[in-house]
N, C-alpha and C positions, 0 to 999 in steps of 0.2 A: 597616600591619596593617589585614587589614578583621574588622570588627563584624558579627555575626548576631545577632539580636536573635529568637527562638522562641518561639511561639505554644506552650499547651500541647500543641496536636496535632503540632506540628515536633517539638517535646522529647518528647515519646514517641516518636517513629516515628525520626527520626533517634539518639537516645542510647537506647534502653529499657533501659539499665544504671544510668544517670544518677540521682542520691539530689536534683536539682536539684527544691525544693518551692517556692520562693517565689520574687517576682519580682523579678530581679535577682540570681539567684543565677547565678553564671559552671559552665559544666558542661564543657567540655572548653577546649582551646587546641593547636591542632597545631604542632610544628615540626620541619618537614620530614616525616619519615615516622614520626616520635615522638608521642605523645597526652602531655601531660602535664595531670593535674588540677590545676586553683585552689581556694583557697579563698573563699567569699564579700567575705571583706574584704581581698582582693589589689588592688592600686593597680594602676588601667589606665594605663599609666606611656607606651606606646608612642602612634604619631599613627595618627587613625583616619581615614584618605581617605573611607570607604564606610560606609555600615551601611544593610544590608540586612536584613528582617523578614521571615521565614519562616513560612511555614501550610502545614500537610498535608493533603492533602482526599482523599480514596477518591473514583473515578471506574470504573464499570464492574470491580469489582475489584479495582482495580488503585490504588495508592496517587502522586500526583503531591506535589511540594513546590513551594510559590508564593513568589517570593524579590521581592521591592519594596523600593528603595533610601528610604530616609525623605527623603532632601532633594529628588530626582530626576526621584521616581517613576517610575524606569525599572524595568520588568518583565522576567520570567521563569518558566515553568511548566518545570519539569524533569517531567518525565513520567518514568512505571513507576521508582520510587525504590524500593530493596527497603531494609525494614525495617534502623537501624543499621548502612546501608551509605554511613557520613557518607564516605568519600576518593571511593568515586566521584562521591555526590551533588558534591560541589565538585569537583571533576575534570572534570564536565560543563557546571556550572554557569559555573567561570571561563572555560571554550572557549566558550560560548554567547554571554558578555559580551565576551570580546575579538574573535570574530569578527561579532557587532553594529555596534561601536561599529569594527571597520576597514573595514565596508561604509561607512560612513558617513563616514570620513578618508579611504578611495579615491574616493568617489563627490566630495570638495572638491577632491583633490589627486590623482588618477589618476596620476602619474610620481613622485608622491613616497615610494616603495617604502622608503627610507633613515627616513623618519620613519616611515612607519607601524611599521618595525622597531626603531625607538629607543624609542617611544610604547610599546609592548609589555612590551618588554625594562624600562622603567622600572617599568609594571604591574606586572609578575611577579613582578620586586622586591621594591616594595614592599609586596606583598599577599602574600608567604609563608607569612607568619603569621597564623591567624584565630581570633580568638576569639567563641565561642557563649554567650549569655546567655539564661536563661530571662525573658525579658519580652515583653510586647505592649505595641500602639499603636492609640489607638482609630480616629486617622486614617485610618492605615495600613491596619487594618483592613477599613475601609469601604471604601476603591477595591481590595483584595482580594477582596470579596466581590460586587463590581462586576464585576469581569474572571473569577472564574469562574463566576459566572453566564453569562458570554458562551463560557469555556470549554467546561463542560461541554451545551452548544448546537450547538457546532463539533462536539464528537466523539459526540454522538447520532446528528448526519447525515454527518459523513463520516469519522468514527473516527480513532484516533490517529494522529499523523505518523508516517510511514513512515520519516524520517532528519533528524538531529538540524538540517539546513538547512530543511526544513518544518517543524518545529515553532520557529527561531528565527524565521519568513513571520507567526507568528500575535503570536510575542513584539512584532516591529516594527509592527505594526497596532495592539496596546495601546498602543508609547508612541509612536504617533501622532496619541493622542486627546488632546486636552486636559487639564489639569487645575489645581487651584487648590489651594491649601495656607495653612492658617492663616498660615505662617510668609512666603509669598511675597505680595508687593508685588502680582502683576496673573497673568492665568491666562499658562498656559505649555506646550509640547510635552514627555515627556519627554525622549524622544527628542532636542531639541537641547537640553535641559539638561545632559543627562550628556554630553553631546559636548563642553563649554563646559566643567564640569567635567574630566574627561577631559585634553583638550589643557591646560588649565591646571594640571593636577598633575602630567602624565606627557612633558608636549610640550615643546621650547625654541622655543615660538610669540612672539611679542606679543600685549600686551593686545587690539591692533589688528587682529591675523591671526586670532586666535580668534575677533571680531568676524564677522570677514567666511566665517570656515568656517561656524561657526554661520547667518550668516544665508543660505548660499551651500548650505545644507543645508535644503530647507524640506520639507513636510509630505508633499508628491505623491511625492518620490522614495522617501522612507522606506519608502511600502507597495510600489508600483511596480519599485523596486530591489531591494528583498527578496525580492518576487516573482520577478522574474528570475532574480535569482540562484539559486532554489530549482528552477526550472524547466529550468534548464541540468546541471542533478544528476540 
């Protein structure tokens, strides 16, 4: 199961049905193509891979949601989000992160087609189900408001991405920046964090292989490959 964790401006814009007041209150839970509501004192009983915190920001218009994993720091701007259109916002959202993180297991493992499709298959899995929580993070927060300020700078001069491969080119440039987290030991990419993650939840790797993808993954290819790949689209 993955965790969304909503900013007041996500819980508005994404639920504006939602009676969610206070922080910590649970507002929706999908399963499958069913919504079912919780109540605030429902036990999170399921394993949570992910949790990822979401922020709404209007940009020319137009309304964007900015999703950042809390342990990871790996990013996402899902761009043009139309109001309480939560199935497609994550319908974009999970294609953005799978197809991210299998640039990034083709670029260690180019013939290993079999795992990048096991690796997948185990994702989609396990992440069927999501549950949305009205909370913030002040952390989180801060390199949120970090990365759209660099957003909304990209689309003054060259406006929004024209396909969802250009607008993942700008996702992999965020988490090719550094960053440093109360919770972490020494600063880090996120970029191969969530990769390290990733193959360790979803992959039948070794402690050892993961090792070596991760470091067999460094910082140049992330923007450079992204790049590429967006430019052959």
């Amino acid at each position: 199961m993955m965790l969304f964790n909503l900013t007041k401006a996500a819980t508005e814009h994404l639920f504006p049905d939602s009676v969610a007041k206070q922080q910590g209150d649970i507002i929706q839970r999908r399963r499958g193509e069913n919504i079912v509501l919780y109540d605030r004192d429902s036990k999170q009983k399921d394993t949570v891979d992910f949790v990822f915190h979401l922020h709404a920001i209007k940009v020319k218009r137009f309304y964007c949601v900015v999703a950042i994993e809390k342990e990871t720091r790996w990013v996402h701007i899902i761009h043009h989000v139309k109001k309480g259109d939560v199935r497609e916002f994550t319908r974009r959202f999970h294609e953005r992160l799978v197809n991210g993180v299998a640039n990034m297991i083709m670029h260690v493992k180019p013939n290993s087609i079999a795992l990048l499709d096991m690796t997948v298959d185990n994702y989609t899995t396990a992440n069927q189900e999501m549950l949305f929580v009205h909370k913030s993070d002040k952390s989180c927060n801060t390199h949120i408001s970090q990365i759209v300020w660099i957003y909304r700078n990209v689309i003054d001069e060259h406006g929004f991405p024209g396909n969802e491969l250009d607008a993942m080119y700008f996702d992999m440039e965020q988490n090719a920046f550094i960053r440093k987290t109360k919770q972490s030991k020494d600063y880090f990419y996120p970029a191969e964090a969530m990769l390290e993650k990733f193959l360790r939840s979803y992959a039948a790797m070794t402690e050892k292989e993961i090792q070596l993808a991760v470091q067999g993954n460094r910082k140049g290819w992330i923007i450079s490959g992204a790049k590429d790949e967006c430019n052959m689209h």
